[in-house]
C-alpha positions in Angstrom: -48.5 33.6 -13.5 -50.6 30.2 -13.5 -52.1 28.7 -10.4 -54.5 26.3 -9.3 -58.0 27.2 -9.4 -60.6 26.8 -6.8 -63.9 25.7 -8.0 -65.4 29.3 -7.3 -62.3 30.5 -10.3 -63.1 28.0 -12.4 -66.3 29.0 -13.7 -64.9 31.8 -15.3 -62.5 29.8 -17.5 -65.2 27.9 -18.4 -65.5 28.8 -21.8 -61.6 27.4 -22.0 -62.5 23.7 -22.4 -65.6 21.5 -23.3 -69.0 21.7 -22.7 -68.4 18.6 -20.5 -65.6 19.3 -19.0 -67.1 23.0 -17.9 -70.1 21.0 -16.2 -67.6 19.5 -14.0 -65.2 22.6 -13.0 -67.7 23.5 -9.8 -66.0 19.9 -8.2 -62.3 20.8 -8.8 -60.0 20.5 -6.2 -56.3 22.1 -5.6 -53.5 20.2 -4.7 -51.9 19.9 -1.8 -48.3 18.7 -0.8 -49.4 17.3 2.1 -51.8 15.4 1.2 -52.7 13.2 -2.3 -54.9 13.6 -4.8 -57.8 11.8 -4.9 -57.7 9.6 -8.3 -61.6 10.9 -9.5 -61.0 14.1 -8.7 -60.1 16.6 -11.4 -57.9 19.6 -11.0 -57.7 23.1 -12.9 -55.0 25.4 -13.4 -56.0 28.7 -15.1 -53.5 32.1 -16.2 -55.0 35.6 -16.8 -53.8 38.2 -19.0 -54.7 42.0 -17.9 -57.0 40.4 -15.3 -59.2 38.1 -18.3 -59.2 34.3 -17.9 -56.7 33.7 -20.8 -55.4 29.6 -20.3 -56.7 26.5 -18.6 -55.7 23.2 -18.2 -58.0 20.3 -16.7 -55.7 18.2 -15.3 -56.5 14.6 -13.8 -54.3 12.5 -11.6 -53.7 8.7 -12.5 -53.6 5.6 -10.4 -49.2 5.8 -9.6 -48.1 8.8 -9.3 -48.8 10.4 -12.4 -50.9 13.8 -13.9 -52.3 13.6 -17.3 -53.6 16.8 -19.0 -57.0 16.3 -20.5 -57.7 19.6 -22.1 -55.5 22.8 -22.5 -57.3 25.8 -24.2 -55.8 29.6 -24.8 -58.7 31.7 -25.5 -58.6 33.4 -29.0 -57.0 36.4 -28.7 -54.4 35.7 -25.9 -53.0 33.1 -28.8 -49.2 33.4 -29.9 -48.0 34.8 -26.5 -46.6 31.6 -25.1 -49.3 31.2 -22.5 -49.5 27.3 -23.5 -46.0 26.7 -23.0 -45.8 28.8 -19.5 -48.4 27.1 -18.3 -47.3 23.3 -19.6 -43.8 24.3 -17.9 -45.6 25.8 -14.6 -47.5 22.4 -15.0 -44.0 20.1 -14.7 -42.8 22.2 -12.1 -45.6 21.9 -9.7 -46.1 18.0 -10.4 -42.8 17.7 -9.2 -43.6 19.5 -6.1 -45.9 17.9 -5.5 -44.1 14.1 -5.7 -45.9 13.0 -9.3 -43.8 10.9 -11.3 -45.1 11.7 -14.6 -46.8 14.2 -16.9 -48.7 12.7 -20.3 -50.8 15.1 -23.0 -52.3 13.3 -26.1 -53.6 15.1 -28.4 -55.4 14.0 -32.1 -52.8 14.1 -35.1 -55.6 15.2 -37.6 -56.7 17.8 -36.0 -56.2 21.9 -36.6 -54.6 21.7 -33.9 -51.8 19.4 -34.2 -49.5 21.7 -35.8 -49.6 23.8 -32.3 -49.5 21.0 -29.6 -46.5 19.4 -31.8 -44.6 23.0 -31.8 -45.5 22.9 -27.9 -44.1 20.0 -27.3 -41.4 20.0 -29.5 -38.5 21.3 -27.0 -39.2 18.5 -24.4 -35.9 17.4 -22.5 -34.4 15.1 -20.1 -34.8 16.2 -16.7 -34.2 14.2 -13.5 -37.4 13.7 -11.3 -39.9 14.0 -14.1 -40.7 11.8 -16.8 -43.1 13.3 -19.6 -44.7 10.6 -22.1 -45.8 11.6 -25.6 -47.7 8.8 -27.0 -50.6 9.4 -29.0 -53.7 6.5 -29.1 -52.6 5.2 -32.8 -48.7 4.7 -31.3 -49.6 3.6 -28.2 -51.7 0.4 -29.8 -49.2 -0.6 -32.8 -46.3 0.0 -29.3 -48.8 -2.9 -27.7 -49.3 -4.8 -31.0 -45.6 -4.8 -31.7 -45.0 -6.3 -28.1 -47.6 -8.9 -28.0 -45.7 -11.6 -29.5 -43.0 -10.8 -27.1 -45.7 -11.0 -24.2 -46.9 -14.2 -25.8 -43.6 -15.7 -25.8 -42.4 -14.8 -22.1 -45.9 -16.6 -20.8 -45.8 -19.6 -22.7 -42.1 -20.1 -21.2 -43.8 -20.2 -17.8 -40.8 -18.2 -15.7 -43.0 -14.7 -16.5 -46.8 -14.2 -15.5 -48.1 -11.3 -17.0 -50.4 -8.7 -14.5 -51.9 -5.6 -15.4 -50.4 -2.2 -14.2 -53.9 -1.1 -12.9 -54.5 -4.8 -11.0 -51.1 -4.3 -9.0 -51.5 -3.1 -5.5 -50.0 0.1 -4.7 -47.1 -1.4 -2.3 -45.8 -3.8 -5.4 -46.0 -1.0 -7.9 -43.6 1.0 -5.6 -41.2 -1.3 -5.1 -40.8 -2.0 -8.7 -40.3 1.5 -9.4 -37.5 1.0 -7.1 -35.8 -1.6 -8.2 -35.9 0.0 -11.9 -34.6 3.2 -10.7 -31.8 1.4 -8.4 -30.7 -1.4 -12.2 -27.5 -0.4 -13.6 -28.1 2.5 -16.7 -29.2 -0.1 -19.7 -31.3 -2.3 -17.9 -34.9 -0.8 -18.8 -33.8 2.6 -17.3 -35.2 5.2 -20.0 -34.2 9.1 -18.7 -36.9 10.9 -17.7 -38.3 13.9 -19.9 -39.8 17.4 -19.4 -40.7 20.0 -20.8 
């Protein structure tokens, strides 16, 4: 069963991630419902298999409400037994628990393993609550390229400004999330995803 891992735990999934990302396992902190997540902190969540440190996942929150998984490793010969997708699934549940709004993993298209992450992510559904974005860096910038004329044309008409996500304070960002979530179905309402 997957769980949060206290820094102490950590260590010994070490060997499940990178070299940099190991250095920095000793800060991790758990979650807790009651209160938020620091946005700099990092946060680990690690399965065994016949007591051996088998999966990890270095998670890290984001500004809104949101987790994004930085690295997910299965060690070598725990591979094949579904420990990715348990733990990707444990992952959705618990961000939901604990009031997150959204779960992202990016992961390279080139890479030996792509063929893996895209079979792990390939059963994603709609799911109230929870909404799962899989973008990769190459999609995301032709996604902003192909809007940017758009963008262009809204500001020169003067009745738009446009204002970064990250610049917005965290009282106007909720009550935009609001108002999308109360627009009639159509009106930039997507359905949430999961896993």
């Amino acid at each position: 069963m997957p769980h949060w891992l206290a820094p102490k735990q950590a260590r010994s999934f070490a060997h499940l991630t990178t070299p940099s990302l190991a250095h920095a396992l000793d800060g991790v902190v758990g979650p807790d419902a009651s209160s938020s997540v620091p946005s700099d902190a990092l946060m680990a969540a690690g399965q065994t298999f016949a007591g051996l440190p088998a999966a990890m996942a270095v998670i890290k929150p984001a500004p809104d409400p949101a987790l994004e998984v930085i690295s997910l490793v299965v060690a070598v010969p725990f591979r094949r037994l579904g420990l990715a997708r348990q733990l990707l699934l444990w992952l959705q549940a618990e961000a939901q628990r604990l009031g997150f709004t959204s779960l992202s993993l990016s992961y390279p298209l080139a890479h030996r393993s792509t063929a893996a992450m895209e079979r792990l992510t390939s059963g994603w559904q709609h799911s109230p609550g929870l909404r799962l974005v899989h973008l990769d860096r190459a999609a995301a910038a032709a996604l902003v390229q192909r809007l940017s004329p758009l963008a262009l044309r809204w500001l020169r008409s003067g009745r738009f400004s446009l204002v970064r996500w990250q610049a917005m304070g965290a009282d106007l960002r909720c009550r935009l999330e609001q108002r999308q979530q109360q627009a009639p179905p159509g009106l930039g309402q997507h359905p949430p995803i999961r896993l």
